[in-house]
N, C-alpha and C positions, 0 to 999 in steps of 0.2 A: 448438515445445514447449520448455517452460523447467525443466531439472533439473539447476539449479545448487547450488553449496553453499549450504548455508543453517545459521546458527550461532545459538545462541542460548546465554542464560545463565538462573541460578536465579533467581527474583522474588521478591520482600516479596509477600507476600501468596497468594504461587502455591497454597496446601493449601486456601486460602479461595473462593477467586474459581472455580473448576473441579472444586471435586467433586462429583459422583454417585455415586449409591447402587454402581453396578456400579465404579464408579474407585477404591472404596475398600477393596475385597477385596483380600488379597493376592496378589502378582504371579506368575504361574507362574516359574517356572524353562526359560529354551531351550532345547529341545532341539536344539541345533545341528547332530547330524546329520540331524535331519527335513528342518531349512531345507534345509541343501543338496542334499540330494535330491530337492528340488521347492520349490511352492508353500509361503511360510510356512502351518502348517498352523494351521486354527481352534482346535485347544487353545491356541495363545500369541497369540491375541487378544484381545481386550476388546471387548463390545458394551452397550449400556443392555440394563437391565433388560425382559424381556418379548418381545426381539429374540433372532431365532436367526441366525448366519452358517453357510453351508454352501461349501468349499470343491468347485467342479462340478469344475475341470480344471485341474491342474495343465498348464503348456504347455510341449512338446518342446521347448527353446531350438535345437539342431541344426536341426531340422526345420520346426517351427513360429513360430521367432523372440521377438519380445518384444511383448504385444502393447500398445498407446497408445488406441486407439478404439474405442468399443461404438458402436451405435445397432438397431432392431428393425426387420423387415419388415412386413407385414401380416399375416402369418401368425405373429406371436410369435418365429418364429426370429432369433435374434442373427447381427450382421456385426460382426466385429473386424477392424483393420490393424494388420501387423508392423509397428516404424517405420522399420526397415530392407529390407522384404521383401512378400509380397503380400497379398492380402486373403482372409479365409475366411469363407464363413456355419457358423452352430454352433448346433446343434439341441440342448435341454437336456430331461433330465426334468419333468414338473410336479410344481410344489412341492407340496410334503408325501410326494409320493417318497422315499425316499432314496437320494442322489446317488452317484454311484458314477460313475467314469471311464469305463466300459467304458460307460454307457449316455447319455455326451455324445458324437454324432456330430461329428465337422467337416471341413469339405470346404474346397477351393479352390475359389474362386470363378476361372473359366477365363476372366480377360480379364487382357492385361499391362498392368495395372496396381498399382502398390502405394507405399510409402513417406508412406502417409496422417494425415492430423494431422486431418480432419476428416470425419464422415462423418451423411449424412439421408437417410433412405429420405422421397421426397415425391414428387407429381405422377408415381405410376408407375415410380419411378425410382430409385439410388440414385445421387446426390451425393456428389462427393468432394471433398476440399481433400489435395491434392497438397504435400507441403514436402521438398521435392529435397535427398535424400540424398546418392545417387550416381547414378542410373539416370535417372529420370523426370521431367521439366519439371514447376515448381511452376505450380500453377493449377486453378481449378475447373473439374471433369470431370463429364459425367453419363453413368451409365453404364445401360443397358437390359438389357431383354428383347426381342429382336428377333422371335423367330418364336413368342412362349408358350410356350415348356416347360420355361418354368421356372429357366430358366437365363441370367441374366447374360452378353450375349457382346458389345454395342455398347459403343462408348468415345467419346466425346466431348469433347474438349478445350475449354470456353466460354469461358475467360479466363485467360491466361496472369498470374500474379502474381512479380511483381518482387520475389520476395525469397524467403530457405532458411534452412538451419539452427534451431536451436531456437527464434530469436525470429521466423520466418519463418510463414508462413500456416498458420494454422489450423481452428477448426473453422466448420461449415455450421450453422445450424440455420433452422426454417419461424415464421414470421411468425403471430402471434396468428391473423391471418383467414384464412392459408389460400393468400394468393395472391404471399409472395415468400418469398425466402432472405434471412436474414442472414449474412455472411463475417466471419471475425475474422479480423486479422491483427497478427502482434507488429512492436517496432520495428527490424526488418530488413525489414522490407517495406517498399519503396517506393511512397507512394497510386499507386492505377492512373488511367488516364484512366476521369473518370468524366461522366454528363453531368448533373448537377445534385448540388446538396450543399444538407446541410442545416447545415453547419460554417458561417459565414461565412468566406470563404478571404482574411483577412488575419492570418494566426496571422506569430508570430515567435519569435524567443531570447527579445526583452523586457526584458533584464538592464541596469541601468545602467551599473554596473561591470565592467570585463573579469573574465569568469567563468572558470573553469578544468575543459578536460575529465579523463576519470579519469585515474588519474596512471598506470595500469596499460595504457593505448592501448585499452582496450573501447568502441568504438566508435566514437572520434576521429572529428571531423569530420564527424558525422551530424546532420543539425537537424533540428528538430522539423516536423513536429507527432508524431512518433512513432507508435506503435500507431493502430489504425483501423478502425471496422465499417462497413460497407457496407449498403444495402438493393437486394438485386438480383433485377432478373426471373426467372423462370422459365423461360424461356430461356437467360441469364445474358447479354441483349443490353445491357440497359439498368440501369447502377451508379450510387447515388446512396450521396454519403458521408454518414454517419449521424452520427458520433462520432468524436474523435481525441482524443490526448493520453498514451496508456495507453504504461504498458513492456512488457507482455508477457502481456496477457491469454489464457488459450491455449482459453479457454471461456465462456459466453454463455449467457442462460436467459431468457424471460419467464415471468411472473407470471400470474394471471389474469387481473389488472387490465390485462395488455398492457404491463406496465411489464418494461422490459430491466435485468439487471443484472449484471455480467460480474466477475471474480475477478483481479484486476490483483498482478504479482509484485510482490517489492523489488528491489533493486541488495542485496544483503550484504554489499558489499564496501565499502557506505558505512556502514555502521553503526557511531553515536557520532558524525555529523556533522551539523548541523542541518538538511542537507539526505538523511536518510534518510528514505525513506519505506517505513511496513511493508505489507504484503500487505494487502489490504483489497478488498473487497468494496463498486461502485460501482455508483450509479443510475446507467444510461443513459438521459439525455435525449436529445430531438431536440435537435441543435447541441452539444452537450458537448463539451468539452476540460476534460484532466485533468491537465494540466501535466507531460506527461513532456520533459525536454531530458537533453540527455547532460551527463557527469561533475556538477560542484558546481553545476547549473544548473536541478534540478529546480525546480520552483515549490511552493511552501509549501500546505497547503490554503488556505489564508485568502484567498489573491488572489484579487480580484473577477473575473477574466479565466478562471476554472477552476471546477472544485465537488470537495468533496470526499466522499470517501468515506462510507457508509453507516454502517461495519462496519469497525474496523482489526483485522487479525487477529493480525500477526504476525509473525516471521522462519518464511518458508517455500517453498515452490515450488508454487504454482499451477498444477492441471491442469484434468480435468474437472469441471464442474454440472450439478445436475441437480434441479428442484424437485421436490419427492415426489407430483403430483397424479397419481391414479391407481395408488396404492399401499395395497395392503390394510394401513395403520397408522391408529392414531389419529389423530383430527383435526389435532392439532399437529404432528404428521410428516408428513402429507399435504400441508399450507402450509409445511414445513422448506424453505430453499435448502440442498443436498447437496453441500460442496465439497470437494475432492481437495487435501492437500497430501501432493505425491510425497516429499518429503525428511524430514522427518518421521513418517511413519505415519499421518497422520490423515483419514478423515470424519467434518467437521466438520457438524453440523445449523446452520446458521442460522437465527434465527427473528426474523423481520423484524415491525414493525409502524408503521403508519403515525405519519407524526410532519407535520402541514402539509401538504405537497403532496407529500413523499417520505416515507421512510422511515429507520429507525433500527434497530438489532437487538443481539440477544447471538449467541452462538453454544456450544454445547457439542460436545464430544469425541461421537459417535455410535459408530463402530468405530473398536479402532488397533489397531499392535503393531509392531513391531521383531525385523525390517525388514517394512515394508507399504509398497513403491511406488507409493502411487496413483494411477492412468493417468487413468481414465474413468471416472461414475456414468449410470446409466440408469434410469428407474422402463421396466418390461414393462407396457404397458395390457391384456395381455390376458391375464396371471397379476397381476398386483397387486404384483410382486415387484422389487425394488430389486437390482440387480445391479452391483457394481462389477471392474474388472482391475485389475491389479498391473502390472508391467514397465516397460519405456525405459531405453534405455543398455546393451540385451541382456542386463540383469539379469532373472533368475527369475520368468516370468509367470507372472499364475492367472486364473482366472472362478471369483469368489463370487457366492450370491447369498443376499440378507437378506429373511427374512420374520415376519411377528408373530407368537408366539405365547402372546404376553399377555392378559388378560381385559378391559383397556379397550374399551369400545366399537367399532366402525370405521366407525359413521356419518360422511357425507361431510362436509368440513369448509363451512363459509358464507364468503360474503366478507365482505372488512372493510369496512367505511361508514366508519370513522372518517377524517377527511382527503379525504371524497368531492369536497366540495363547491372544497379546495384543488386537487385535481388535476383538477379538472375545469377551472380558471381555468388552471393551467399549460397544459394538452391543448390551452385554445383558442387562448391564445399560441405555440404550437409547430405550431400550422394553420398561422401567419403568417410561417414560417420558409422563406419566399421571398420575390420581391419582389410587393408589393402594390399597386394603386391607394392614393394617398393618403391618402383616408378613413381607412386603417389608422392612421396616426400617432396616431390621439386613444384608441383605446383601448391602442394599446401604450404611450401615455406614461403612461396614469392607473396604471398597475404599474413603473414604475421604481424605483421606492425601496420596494419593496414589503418587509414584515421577513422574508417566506419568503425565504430566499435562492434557493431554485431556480425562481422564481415570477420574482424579480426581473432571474437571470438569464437566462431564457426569454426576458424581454421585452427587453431587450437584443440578444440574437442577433436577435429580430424585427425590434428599428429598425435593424440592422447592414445585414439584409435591404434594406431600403428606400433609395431612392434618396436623400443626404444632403442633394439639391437641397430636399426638402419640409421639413425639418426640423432644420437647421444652425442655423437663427437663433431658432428654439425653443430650441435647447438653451443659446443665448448667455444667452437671454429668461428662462427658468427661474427662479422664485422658490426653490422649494424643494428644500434643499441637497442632499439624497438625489438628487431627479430631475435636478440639475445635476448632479451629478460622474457619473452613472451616461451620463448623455447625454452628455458629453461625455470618458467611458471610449472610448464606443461612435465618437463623431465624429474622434476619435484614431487609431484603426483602422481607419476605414474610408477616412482622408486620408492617410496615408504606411504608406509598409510599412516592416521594421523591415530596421535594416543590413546584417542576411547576408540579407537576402532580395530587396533590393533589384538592379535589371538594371535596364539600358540602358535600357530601357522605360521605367522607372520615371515618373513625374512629380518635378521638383522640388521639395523641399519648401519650402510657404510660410511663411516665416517671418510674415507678417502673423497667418494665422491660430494659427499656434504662440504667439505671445505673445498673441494673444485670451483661450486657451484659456488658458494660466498666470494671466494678471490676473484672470480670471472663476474658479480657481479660488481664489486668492488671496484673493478677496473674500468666500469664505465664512466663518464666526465658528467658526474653531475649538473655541469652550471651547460652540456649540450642537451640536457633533456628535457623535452617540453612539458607539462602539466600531467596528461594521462601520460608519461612515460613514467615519472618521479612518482604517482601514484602506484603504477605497477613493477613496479622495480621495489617500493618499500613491504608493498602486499606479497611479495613473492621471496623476498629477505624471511618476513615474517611466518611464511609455509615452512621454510625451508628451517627454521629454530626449532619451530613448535614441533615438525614430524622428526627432525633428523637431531636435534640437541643441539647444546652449544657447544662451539668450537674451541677449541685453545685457546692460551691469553695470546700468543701475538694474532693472530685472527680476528680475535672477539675485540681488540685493542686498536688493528687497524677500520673496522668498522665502525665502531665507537667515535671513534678519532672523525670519520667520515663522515657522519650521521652529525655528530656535535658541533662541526661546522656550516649546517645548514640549518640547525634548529635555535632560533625558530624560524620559519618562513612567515612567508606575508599570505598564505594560501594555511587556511583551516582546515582542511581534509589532512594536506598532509603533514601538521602539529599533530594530530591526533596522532598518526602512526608512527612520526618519529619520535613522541613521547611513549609510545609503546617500548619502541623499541630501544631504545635508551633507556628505560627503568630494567626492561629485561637485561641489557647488557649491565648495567650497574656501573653507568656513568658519573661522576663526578661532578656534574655539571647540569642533570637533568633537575634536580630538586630546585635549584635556586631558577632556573630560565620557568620551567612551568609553573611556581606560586607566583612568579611576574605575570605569566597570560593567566593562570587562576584569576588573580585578582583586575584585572582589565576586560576579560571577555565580557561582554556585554549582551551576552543570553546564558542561564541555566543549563540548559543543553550542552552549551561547548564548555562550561568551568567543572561541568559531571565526568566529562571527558577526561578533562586533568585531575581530576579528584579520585576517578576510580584509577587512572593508571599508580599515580603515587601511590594507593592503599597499600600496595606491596612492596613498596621499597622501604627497606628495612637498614639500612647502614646508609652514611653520608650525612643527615643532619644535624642542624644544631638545634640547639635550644629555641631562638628565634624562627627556623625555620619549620621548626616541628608548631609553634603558637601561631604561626602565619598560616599553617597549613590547618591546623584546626579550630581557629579561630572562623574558617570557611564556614565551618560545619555550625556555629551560631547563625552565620546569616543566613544559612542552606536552609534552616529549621524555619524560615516562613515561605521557603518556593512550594509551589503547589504542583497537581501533577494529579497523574492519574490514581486509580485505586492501591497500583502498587510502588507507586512514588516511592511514601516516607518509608517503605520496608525497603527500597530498593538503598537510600539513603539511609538506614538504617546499617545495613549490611556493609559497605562502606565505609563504615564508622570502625563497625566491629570488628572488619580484615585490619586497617588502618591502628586499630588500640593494640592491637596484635602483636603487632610489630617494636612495641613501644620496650623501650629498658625500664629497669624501676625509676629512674633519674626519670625522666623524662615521660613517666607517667604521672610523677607527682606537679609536673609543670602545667601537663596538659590537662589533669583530673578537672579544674577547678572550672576550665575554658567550658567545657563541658555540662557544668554544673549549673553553670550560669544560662546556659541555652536553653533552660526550662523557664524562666525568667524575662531574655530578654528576646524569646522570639515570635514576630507581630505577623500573624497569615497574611502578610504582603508577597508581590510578584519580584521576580529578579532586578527591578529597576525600582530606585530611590525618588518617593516625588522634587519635582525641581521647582524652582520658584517661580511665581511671577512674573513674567517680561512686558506683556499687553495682548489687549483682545485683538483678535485674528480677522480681519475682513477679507474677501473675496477679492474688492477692487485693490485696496492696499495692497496685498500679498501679492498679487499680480506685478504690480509695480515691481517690485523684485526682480522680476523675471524679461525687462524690457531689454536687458544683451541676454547675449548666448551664455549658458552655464559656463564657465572655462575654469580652470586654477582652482579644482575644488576637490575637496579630501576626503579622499572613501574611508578611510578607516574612522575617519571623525562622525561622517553620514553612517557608517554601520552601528558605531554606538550609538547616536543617538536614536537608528531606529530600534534599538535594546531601551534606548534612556524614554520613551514612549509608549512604552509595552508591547509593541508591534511584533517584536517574535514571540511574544507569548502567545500567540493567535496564528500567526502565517509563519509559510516557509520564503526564504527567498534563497537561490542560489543555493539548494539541499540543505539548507539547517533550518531552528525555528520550529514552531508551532504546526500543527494542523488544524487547527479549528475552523480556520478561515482560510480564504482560498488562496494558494499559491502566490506571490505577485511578481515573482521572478520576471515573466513576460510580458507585464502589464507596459512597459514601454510602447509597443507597438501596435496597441491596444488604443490607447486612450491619449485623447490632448491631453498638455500641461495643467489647461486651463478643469479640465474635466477633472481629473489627478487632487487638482488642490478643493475644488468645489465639494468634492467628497469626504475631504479632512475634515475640513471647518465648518461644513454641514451635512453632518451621515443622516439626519433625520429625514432632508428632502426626498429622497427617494430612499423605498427600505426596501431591500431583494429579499423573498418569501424563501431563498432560503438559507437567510441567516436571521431571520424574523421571528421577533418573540411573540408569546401571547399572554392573554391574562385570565386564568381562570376564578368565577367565581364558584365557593361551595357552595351548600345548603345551608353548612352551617354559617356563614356569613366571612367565612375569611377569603382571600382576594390573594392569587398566585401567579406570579409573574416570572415567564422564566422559558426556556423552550422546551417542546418537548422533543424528548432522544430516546426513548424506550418505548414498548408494550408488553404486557406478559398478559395471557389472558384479559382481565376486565380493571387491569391496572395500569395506568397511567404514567410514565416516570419525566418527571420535570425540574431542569436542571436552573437554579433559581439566583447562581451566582456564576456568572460568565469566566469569573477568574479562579475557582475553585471549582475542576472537573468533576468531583466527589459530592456537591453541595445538589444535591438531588432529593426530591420529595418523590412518596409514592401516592397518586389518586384514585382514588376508586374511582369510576365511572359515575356507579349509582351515587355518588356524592356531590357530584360536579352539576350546579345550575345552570351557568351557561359559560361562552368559552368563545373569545374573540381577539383577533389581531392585536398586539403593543402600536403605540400609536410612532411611539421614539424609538430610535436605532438601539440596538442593542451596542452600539459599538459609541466609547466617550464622546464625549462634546471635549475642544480646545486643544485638541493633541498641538497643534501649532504657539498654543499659546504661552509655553515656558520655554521655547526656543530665541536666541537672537535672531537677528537678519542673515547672515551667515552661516547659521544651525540649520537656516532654514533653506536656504541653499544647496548646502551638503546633504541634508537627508533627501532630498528631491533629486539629486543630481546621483546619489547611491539607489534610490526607489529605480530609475530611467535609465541607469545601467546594465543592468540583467545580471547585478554579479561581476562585471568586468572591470577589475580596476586599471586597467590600462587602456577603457576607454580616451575617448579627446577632452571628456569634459574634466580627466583630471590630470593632464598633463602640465608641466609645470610643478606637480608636488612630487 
């Protein structure tokens, strides 16, 4: 279980993008002695409109501990587990009751058992996932009724699980038809012996370049494949690995459609690094990997070797899911994904809808409040009622439960057709996610290059499946450039394994076929490949260095040659990777094009990018370009970032001095020396001067023709020259702190768009909303809160410094009420021209595409 810190800052756009009717009331005032005397209580919540919350039970902390787990028996009564202590069932009034403590029973359940992180009542039974506190071996347990009466007293141990603590095993849940478990476990668990997978088991690092783990020792030394679901018997004899890749999923859900989709953490402590990735909410395929590696080593979503997320949600802590079906709510709440983030306060509704052969979704705020830990969601099939717990970390449990009492209908929801006929072609490729008779090969090939990406990488894991004796010299044969790089992604993988994974055993790798593969990819006409083509052509170069070595100089010279002709592009994904792979080959021409986009990019994020690839190029510079490149590293010393930011920059440094001759350490010592001097805890962007105050009607004017003739590269820096990626992502780079705004286009008027720039205070979304606590002792703390640990409070007090966190005691805090102003600047508009202002608007309303119409003509 994951209830880590989680930080976040104020957004461009935050009053826009997240309100609801219920979010825009104003905000109670805390009652702080309520909190601490119990369960935060339902007057300082917030729920949508038509939705009631009722607080059942506040929990004994002494007695009853904290609690993490819900799940239902057959008879409607609830099982919860302490996460330190044992397990109890708990009997509720029926809703429309009124709840009352005195008339929630709860018992011990009398078997020694407890310290549960997972828990299914199925097959008679109830399942447990065990995550070893202090007491009890981590592992799935099924525990009976032995003699009928009713009582719980058998224990069963079925599989011991190789891993504890918070990223350690987690929850149980039953299989669409009926007849297995699935297991989640976070990336402290070791995969168990399993006897069949549906993973192809040639996973590795992957990384061209020496990567660097987190600079704060969290996790040192742990390789991937990371996080992992299982599909296991009902007995728990027989485990088949289902999925890998994840950090720290702590929960798991299907659909009706039978589609899996699980709620995967962040790292927080990488945030502002290009390899942060936010909370987000993922399809599980048969065979998926999600690219989790440890410290600077995450995988981007874009690799063809991974999928990415559905749903980015966020800076938060991931706990329970839970799909609404079987919930007396409206049809849209009954298909909502219900996900928990503990750190924050939030049940989040996801509301997913088909997009190709997966899915795509929003999500809104459903209940919060501060503090609201949220453990676990469950829908009751046999009240109709949505129950979620609070607690973990022996902070303050409760049992709520939410039920409608709005006039919308509550006919049952339908399913969706749309994308039927997609997932049905996915479904039949992920049949094939073992090994085949041959025949297989010709319908898994005619999907390789297919444009659904999860379609194409389905088919993939398929041919990985298959024996590479059938279809090796297919893939050389290959006319078309999709199905060649993709087949030969696949024959890369499944021909050497990658360097830290390699043993004794291993096979030698063949250099014959390594340069096969490079000339064959070589040979395809760059200027015919479309975006995802040039992404997976350069990720699959890169597999092919890192496992199999470098080739010869004329090889290594006509790639080279190939590569340095297209770099740089006008597309940031793929700079990243042919600046990888240009310092690896040890071009000529890499050092001088990438301090040009060092010194230009206009986010932190992407100049990290250029900064760590160069750390290891050690020949080709001069003098000038060695003070250019480290000259970086003074303005680097005020970007801010998560916990492990300035180690990670730190690190950086120290590969990068490495590298250095004596000549040109004495050029560079001084540059250095001075960055204790002149470096000011500012963001990646330079304040800009004065142009004039910003109005709504004015500004508007602007806008009386159609955008046309306007310049995305100009609108990208200036939303870098704004601070705006410090906070959001657009187009997969940027910030998370604030919410995506990639697809705010299709969202929201113009008029709406700029009303939220020039005044974030009118409306403030609760949840990007500050507050201000007073003490006892008379000081006054403004700032959000992003943690709890026990009866401590953690409040992040400078929006632009992730790390600027106070801790509060509870019993300290007088009283504790809503910020009245947005957390998010006043004037962002106002150091732009008319034309700035243009561009950034017309880059905001593109979604990322610069070949939209509004910039034709540049």
């Amino acid at each position: 279980m994951r209830f880590g810190s989680a930080n976040g800052c104020a957004a461009l756009l935050c009053s826009l993008l997240f309100v609801t009717p219920a979010l825009t009331q104003d905000a109670p005032k805390v009652d702080v002695r309520a909190i601490q005397s119990g369960a935060t209580p339902v007057s300082q919540l917030k729920v949508l409109p038509g939705f009631q919350v009722e607080l059942l039970y506040s929990v004994p902390r002494e007695t009853l501990g904290s609690w993490v787990n819900l799940c239902a028996d057959p008879r409607g009564r609830l099982i919860v587990s302490d996460q330190y202590g044992g397990l109890y069932r708990v009997e509720v009034p029926p809703a429309g009751q009124k709840a009352a403590a005195d008339k929630v029973k709860v018992d011990k359940i009398g078997v020694d058992l407890g310290e549960a992180q997972g828990l299914l009542w199925a097959f008679d039974s109830l399942y447990v996932v065990v995550n070893k506190g202090q007491k009890y071996t981590s592992g799935l347990y099924r525990v009976r009724d032995s003699d009928g009466d009713d009582q719980l007293d058998e224990v069963q141990l079925l599989r011991e699980l190789p891993g504890g603590g918070e990223h350690g095993p987690h929850a149980v849940l039953l299989t669409p038809d009926g007849k297995h478990l699935m297991v989640v476990c976070g990336n402290q668990t070791k995969l168990v012996s399993y006897q069949s997978t549906r993973v192809p088991p040639f996973w590795g690092e992957d990384h061209l370049l020496p990567r660097m783990p987190d600079g704060r020792g969290f996790m040192r030394g742990v390789l991937g494949p990371g996080g992992a679901i299982y599909r296991v018997s009902a007995d728990g004899q027989n485990w088949e690995l289902y999925s890998v890749g994840f950090r720290n999923q702590f929960d798991a859900a299907f659909n009706r459609d039978g589609e899996l989709f699980s709620y995967d953490a962040d790292m927080e402590w990488d945030f502002n690094t290009p390899w942060y990735r936010p909370t987000r909410v993922c399809l599980v395929t048969s065979g998926s990997e999600f690219g989790w590696r440890n410290g600077a080593g995450k995988w981007p979503a874009y690799y063809a070797d991974s999928l990415p997320a559905v749903v980015d949600i966020g800076p938060g802590s991931p706990t329970g899911i839970s799909f609404g079906y079987g919930a007396k709510f409206p049809a849209k709440y009954q298909d909502a994904l219900f996900i928990c983030d503990w750190s924050y306060g939030k049940l989040y509704a996801v509301h997913l809808e088909a997009k190709d052969s997966a899915y795509q979704g929003k999500f809104e705020e459903f209940v919060s409040g501060s503090p609201l830990p949220l453990t676990d969601v469950i829908v009751n099939p046999l009240d109709g009622a949505l129950y979620f717990t609070i607690g973990g970390r022996r902070t303050q449990s409760g049992l709520y439960r939410v039920t409608y009492t709005g006039k919308e209908k509550l006919d049952p929801s339908s399913p969706d057709v749309v994308g039927l006929n997609e997932r049905r072609t996915r479904h039949f490729l992920e049949t094939l996610h073992a090994p085949q008779e041959s025949k297989a090969i010709g319908p898994i090939w005619s999907y390789l290059d297919h444009d659904d990406r999860f379609i194409r990488f389905a088919a993939r894991v398929a041919l990985e499946h298959q024996d590479p004796v059938h279809w090796r010299e297919k893939a050389f044969a290959e006319p078309k450039s999709g199905k060649a790089i993709t087949a030969l992604l696949a024959l890369t993988r499944v021909s050497a394994p990658d360097p830290f994974h390699r043993t004794e055993q291993s096979p030698a790798v063949d250099e014959t076929l390594r340069d096969q593969i490079l000339n064959r990819l070589a040979d395809q006409a760059w200027d015919k490949l479309n975006d995802w083509q040039r992404l997976d052509w350069l990720r699959t170069c890169e597999i092919v260095l890192n496992r199999m070595g470098r080739p010869g100089e004329p090889l290594a010279a006509r790639l080279s040659a190939m590569l340095e002709s297209v770099f740089p592009s006008s597309n940031r994904m793929q700079n990243a990777e042919l600046c990888q792979l240009l310092v690896y080959l040890d071009s000529p021409y890499v050092i001088e094009r990438t301090i040009k986009l060092l010194k230009e990019a206009p986010t932190q994020e992407e100049q990290l990018e250029y900064a760590r690839a160069l750390r290891v190029k050690k020949t080709g510079w001069s003098l000038e370009q060695r003070k250019d490149y480290f000259q970086w590293f003074v303005r680097a010393s005020g970007y801010r970032g998560g916990a492990s930011f300035a180690l990670f920059l730190k690190n950086i440094e120290d590969d990068a001095v490495a590298t250095l001759s004596d000549e040109e350490r004495q050029v560079v010592t001084p540059i250095l020396e001075s960055k204790l001097e002149t470096a000011q805890p500012t963001g990646v962007a330079q304040p800009r001067p004065f142009v004039k105050k910003r109005t709504l009607p004015e500004t508007s004017q602007l806008f009386q023709s159609s955008l046309h003739s306007r310049d995305f590269d100009r609108g990208r820096k200036l939303f870098g020259a704004a601070n705006c990626f410090a906070c959001h992502r657009f187009d997969n780079e940027g910030g998370a702190h604030g919410p995506d705004l990639t697809g705010l286009a299709g969202r929201f008027s113009l008029r709406d768009l700029l009303e939220s720039i020039i005044d974030p205070s009118k409306v403030i979304s609760d949840q990007y909303a500050g507050v201000i606590i007073q003490t006892v002792d008379g000081r006054a703390i403004a700032g959000r809160i992003v943690n709890l640990n026990q009866d401590s409070i953690m409040v992040m007090t400078n929006m632009l410094d992730p790390n600027a966190v106070q801790n509060i005691q509870r019993k300290d805090i007088e009283s504790m009420g809503p910020a009245s102003k947005s957390l998010m600047p006043d004037g962002l508009l106002d150091t732009l021209q008319d034309d700035e202002v243009l561009d950034l608007m017309a880059f905001l309303l593109s979604r990322g595409d610069r070949n939209h119409a509004m910039f034709r003509g540049k």
